[in-house]
C-alpha positions in Angstrom: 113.1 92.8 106.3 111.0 93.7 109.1 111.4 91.9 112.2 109.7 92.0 116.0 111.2 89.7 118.8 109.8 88.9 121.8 107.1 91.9 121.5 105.0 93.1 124.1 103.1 95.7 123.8 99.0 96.9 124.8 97.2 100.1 125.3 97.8 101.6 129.4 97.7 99.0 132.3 96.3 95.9 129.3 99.1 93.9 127.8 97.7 92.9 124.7 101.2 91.3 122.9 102.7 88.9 124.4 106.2 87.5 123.5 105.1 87.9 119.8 107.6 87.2 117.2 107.1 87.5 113.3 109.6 87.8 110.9 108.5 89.2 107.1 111.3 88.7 104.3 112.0 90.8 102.1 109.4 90.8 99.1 107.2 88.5 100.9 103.3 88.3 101.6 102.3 87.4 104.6 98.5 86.7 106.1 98.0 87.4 109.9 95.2 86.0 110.8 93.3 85.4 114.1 89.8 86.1 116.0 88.7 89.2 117.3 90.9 90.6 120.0 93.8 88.4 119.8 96.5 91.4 118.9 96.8 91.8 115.1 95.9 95.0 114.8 98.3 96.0 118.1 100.9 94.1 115.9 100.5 96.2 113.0 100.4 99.0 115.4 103.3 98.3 117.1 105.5 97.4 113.8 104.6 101.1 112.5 105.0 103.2 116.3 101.6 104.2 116.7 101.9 102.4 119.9 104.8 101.7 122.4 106.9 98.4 122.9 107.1 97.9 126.3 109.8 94.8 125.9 111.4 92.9 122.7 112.0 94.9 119.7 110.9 95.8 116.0 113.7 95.3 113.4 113.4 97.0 109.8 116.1 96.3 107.4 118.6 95.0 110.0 117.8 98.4 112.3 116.5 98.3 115.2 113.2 100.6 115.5 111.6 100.3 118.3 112.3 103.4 119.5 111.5 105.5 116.6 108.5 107.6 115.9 106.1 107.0 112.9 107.4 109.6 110.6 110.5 107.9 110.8 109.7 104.5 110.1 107.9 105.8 107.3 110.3 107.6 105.8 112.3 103.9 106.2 110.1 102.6 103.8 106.7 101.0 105.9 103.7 101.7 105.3 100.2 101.3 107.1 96.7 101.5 105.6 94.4 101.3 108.9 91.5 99.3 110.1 88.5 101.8 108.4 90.8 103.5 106.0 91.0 107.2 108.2 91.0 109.2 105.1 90.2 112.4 105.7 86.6 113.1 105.0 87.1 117.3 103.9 89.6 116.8 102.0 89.5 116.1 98.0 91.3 112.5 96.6 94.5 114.8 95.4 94.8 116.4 98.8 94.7 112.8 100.9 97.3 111.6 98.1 99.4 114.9 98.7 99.1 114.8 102.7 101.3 111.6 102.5 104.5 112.9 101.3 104.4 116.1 103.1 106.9 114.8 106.0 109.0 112.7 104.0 111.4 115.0 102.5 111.3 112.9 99.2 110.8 116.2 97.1 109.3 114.5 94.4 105.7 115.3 94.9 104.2 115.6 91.7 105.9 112.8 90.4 104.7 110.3 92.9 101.3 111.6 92.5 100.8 110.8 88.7 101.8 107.4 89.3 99.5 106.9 91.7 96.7 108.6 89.7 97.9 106.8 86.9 97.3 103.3 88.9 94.1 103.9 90.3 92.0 105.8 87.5 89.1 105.6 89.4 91.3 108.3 92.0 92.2 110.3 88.7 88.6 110.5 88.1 87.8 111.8 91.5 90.9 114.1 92.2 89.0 117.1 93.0 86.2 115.3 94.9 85.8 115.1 98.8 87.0 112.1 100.4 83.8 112.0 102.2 82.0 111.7 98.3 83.8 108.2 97.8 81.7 104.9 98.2 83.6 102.4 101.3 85.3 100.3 98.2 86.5 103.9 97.2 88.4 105.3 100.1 90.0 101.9 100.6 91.4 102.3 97.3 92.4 105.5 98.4 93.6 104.7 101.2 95.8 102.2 99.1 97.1 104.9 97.0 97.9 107.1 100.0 100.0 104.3 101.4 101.7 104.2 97.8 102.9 107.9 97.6 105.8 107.4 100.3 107.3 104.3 97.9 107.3 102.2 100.4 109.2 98.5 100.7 106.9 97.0 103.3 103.1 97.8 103.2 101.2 97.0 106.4 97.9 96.4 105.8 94.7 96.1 108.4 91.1 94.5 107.9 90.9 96.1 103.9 88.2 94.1 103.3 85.8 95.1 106.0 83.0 96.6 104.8 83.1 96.7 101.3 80.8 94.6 98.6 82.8 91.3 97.0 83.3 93.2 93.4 84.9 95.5 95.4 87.2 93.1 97.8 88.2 91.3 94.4 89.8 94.5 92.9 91.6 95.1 95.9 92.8 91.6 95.7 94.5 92.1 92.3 95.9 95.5 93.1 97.4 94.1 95.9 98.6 91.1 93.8 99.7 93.8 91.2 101.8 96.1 93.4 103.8 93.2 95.0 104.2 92.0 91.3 105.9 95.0 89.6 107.3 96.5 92.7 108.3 93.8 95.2 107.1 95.7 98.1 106.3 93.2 100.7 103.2 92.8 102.8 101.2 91.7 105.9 97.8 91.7 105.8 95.8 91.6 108.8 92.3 89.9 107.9 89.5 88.1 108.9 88.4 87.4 105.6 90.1 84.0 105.0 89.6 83.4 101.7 90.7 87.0 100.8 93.5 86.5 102.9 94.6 83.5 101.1 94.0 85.0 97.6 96.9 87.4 98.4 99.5 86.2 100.8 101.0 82.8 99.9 102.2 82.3 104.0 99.9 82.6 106.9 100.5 83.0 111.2 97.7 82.4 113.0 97.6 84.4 116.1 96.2 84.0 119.6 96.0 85.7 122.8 99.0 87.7 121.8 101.7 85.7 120.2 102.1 83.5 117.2 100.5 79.9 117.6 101.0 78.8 113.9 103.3 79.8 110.8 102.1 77.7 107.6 101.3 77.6 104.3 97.8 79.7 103.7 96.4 76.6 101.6 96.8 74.5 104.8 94.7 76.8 106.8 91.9 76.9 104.0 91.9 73.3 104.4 92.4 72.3 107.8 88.5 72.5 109.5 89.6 72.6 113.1 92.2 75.1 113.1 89.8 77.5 111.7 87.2 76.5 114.7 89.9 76.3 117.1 91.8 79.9 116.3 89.6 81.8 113.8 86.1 80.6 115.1 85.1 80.0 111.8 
């Protein structure tokens, strides 16, 4: 389903992805995990257009879209919830919700957005809030839902854990769990929360220094001691 081959990519004169290949099926989960700096987020980047490829490509469906903005891979079906969420802060729950489907010609506005609402009562509850008003646990779960209104088949997700007490992480667990369930969208999760990581996505690639060192099971890296010292400095 989504695809990149031989990637490299960075930000100006730093080459941050190098010859990094992942392939993500078609209703699959998938961990990405790695230290600090290694290129996940760059990865997740890269697979949505928020950054150029500078050499390889990004495959989605069979199509090649490396060279396609954003908007466009959106409206292909990915999705991306970023590293800190970026809702925005002045606007209420309903209008971050709404802000999502505005480019995507999908003309079914109101429909998407009781579904979501319906999924995430706690968003129903808050429609007419401020995004700034939410707790961190909150606008992640807003930023979930937001992700949700372009019904998307691939759902790129970055660091959703970060920040946010355990009760919190465990209910993002199970929605996760729950939207791959009824709606077989598929989805990488970029993490260094291990144990989160494993909860959700049944595969996991380790990454380092800007390519794929290690494509495995996730139980195997839960288990093995010094891979985790060796790639995730745990």
């Amino acid at each position: 389903m989504l695809r990149l081959e031989g990637v490299m990519a960075g930000y100006g004169a730093t080459r941050v992805l190098r010859n990094f290949s992942l392939s993500v099926q078609e209703g699959e989960m998938v961990a990405v995990l790695g230290r600090n700096g290694v290129g996940k987020t760059t990865m997740l980047r890269a697979a949505m257009g928020a950054i150029p490829v500078t050499s390889g490509a990004v495959y989605f469906k069979g199509e090649d879209i490396s060279a396609l903005p954003t908007y466009e891979r959106s409206r292909r079906g990915i999705a991306y919830v970023p590293q800190g969420r970026e809702i925005f802060p002045s606007l209420t729950v309903q209008e971050n919700l709404l802000v999502a489907v505005y480019g995507t010609k999908r003309g079914d506005d109101k429909a998407r957005l009781d579904a979501v609402l319906g999924e995430f009562p706690v968003l129903a509850e808050k429609r007419h809030d401020r995004g700034s008003s939410l707790s961190g646990g909150q606008q992640q779960i807003l930023a979930l839902g937001r992700a949700l209104m372009t019904a998307p088949r691939m759902l790129l997700l970055d660091e959703p854990s970060e920040g946010i007490q355990p009760s919190i992480v465990s209910r993002i667990a199970e929605i996760v769990r729950k939207i791959h369930e009824e709606q077989g969208i598929a989805v990488v999760i970029v993490e260094q929360n291990l144990d989160f990581a494993a909860s959700i996505a049944p595969r996991a690639c380790v990454v380092d220094k800007g390519e794929v060192v290690r494509d495995l099971p996730s139980r195997e890296v839960l288990s093995d001691r010094q891979l985790q010292r060796e790639f995730l400095g745990l």
